[in-house]
C-alpha positions in Angstrom: -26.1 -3.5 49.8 -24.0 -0.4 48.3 -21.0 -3.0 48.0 -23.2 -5.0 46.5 -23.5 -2.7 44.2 -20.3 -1.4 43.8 -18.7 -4.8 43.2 -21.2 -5.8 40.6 -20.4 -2.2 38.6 -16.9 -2.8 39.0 -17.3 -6.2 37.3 -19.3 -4.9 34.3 -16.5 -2.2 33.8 -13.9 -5.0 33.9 -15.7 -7.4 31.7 -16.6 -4.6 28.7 -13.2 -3.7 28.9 -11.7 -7.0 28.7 -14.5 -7.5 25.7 -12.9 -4.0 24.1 -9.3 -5.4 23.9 -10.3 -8.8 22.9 -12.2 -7.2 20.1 -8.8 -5.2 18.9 -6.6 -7.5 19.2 -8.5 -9.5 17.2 -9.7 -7.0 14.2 -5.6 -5.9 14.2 -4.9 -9.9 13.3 -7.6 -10.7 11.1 -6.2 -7.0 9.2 -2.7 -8.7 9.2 -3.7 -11.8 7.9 -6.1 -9.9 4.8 -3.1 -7.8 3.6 -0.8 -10.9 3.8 -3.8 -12.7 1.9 -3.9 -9.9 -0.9 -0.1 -10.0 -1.1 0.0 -13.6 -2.2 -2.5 -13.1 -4.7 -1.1 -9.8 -6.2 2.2 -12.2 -6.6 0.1 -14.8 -8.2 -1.5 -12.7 -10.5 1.7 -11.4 -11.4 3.0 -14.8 -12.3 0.0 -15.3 -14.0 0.3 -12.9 -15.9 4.0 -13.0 -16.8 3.1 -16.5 -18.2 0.7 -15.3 -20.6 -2.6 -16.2 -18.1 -3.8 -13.2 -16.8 -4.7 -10.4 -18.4 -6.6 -8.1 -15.5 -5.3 -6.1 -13.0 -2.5 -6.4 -10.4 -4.9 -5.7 -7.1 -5.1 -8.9 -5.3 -8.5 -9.5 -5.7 -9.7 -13.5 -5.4 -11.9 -12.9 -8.6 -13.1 -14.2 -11.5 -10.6 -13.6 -13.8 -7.9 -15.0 -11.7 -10.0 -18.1 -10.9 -10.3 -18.0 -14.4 -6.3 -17.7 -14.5 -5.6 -20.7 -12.6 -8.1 -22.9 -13.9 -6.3 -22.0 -17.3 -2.9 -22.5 -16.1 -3.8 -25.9 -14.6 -5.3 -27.2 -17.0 -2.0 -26.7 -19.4 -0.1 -28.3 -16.7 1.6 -25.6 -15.6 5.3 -26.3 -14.2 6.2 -22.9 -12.2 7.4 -23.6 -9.0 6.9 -20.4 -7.8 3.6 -19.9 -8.5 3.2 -23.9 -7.3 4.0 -22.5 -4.1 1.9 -19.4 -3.4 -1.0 -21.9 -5.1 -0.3 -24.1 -2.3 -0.2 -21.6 0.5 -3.8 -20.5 -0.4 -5.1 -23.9 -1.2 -5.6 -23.2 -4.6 -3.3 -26.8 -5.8 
């Protein structure tokens, strides 16, 4: 019966630590991916704004102003290439 016990401990122990990493690894990616995320969309502002389209911050904030931005940019048919291609990467064509 003790191990019975024993066992079933040590497999508790294993499977919240298992649980812990998994959980790390995890946050650490998704933190990766974020900053990656707010990168493209400081650059997009940026072109944005360099084409006369934004007029807010550089901070690489999703918002409204830089919806606003693209929706504006679109629908004069913009031709940047650049910008063509980070709006692509984020799904925003």
């Amino acid at each position: 019966m003790r191990k019975l016990k024993l066992a079933v401990i040590f497999l508790l122990a294993a499977t919240i630590s298992f649980t812990a990493a998994s959980s790390t690894t995890t946050s650490k990616s998704q933190s990766v991916t974020k900053e990656k995320r707010r990168t493209n969309f400081v650059e997009i502002q940026k072109r944005l704004k360099d084409l006369g389209y934004y007029t807010g911050k550089l901070d690489g904030i999703y918002g409204s102003k830089t919806k606003k931005a693209i929706q504006t940019y679109k629908g004069n048919q913009g031709t940047d290439k650049k910008l063509e291609k980070l709006l692509a990467k984020e799904g925003l064509n």
